[in-house]
C-alpha positions in Angstrom: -36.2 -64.3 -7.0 -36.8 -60.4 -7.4 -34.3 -57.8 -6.8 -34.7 -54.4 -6.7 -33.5 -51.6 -8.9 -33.3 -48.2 -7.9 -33.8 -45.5 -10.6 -32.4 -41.9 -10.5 -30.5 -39.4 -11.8 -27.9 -37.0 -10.4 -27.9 -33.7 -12.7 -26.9 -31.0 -9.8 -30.4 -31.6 -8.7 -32.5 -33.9 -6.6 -34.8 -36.0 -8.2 -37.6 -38.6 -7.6 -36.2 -41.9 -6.9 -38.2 -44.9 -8.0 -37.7 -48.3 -7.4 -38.8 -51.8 -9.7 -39.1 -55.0 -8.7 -37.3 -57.2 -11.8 -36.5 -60.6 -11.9 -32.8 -62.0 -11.7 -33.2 -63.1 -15.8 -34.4 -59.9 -16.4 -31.6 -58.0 -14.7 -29.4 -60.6 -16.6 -30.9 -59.4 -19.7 -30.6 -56.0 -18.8 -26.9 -55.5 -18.1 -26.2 -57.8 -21.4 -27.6 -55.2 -23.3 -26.4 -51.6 -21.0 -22.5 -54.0 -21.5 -23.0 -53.8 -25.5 -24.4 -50.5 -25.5 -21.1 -49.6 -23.7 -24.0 -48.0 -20.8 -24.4 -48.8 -17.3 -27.9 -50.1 -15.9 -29.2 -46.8 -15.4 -28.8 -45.1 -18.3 -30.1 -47.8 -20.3 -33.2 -48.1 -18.1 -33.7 -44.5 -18.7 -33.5 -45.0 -22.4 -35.2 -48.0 -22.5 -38.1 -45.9 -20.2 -38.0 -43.0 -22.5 -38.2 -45.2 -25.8 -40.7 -47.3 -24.3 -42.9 -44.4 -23.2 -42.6 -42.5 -26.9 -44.3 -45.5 -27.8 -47.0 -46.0 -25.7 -47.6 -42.2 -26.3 -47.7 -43.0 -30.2 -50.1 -46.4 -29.8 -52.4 -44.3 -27.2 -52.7 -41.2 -30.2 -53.1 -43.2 -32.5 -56.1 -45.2 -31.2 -57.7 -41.5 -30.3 -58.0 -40.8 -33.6 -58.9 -44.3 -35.3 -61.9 -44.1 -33.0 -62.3 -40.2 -33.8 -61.8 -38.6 -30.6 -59.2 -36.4 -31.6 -57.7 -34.5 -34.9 -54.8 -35.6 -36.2 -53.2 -32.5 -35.4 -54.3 -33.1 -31.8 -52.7 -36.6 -32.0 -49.3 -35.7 -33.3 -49.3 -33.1 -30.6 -50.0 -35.0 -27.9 -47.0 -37.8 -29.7 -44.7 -35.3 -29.0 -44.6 -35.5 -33.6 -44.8 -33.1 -36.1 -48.3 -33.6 -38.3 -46.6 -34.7 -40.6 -44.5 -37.2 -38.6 -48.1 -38.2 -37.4 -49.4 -38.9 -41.0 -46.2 -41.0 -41.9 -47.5 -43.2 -38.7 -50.8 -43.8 -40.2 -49.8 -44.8 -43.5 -46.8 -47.3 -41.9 -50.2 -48.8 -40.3 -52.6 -48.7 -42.9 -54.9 -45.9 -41.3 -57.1 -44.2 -43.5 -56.6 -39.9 -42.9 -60.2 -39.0 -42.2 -61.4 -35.7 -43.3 -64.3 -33.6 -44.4 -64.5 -30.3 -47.3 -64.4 -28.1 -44.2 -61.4 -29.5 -43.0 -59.5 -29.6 -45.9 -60.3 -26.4 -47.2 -59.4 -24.8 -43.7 -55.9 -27.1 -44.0 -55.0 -25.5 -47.1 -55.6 -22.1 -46.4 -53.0 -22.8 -43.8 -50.5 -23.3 -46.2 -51.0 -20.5 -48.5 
């Protein structure tokens, strides 16, 4: 059986409203964890949402550069990380920086 959960906020301002189909164990699950986080359903969902999506955002830069598409500068920008937050992600994961002379030449200029 599926309920529905309706999503918003209520800042002094209207916003979007979206809905979710979950199911009942899910919801179960859900208001276990808002009950010992001392939240209620929404806030959680919004955390869990914003957590979830910093994530995805991490896991989608980080494949951009393993296949060379973007700098790591790029990447870590588009994270929402510093470059050298970035960095710290590749080595957690074994990913090799990739770099060339002109690169690294241009990089430390930068920090002289």
């Amino acid at each position: 059986m599926f309920k529905y959960i309706v999503v918003y906020c209520i800042i002094g301002v209207t916003m979007p409203v979206t809905t979710v189909r979950m199911a009942d164990e899910e919801l179960r699950i859900l208001d276990d964890l808002a009950k010992r986080n001392s939240l209620d359903r929404s806030d959680l969902l919004k955390k869990a949402i914003k957590l979830g999506v910093k994530d995805m955002l991490l896991e989608e830069a980080l494949g951009k550069y393993q296949r060379g598409e973007s700098s790591a500068w790029q990447c870590a920008s588009e994270a929402g990380l510093t470059l050298w937050e970035f960095l710290d992600q590749l080595k957690k994961r074994d990913i090799y920086f990739r770099t060339d002379e002109i690169e690294l030449e241009q990089a430390l200029k930068e920090f002289q």
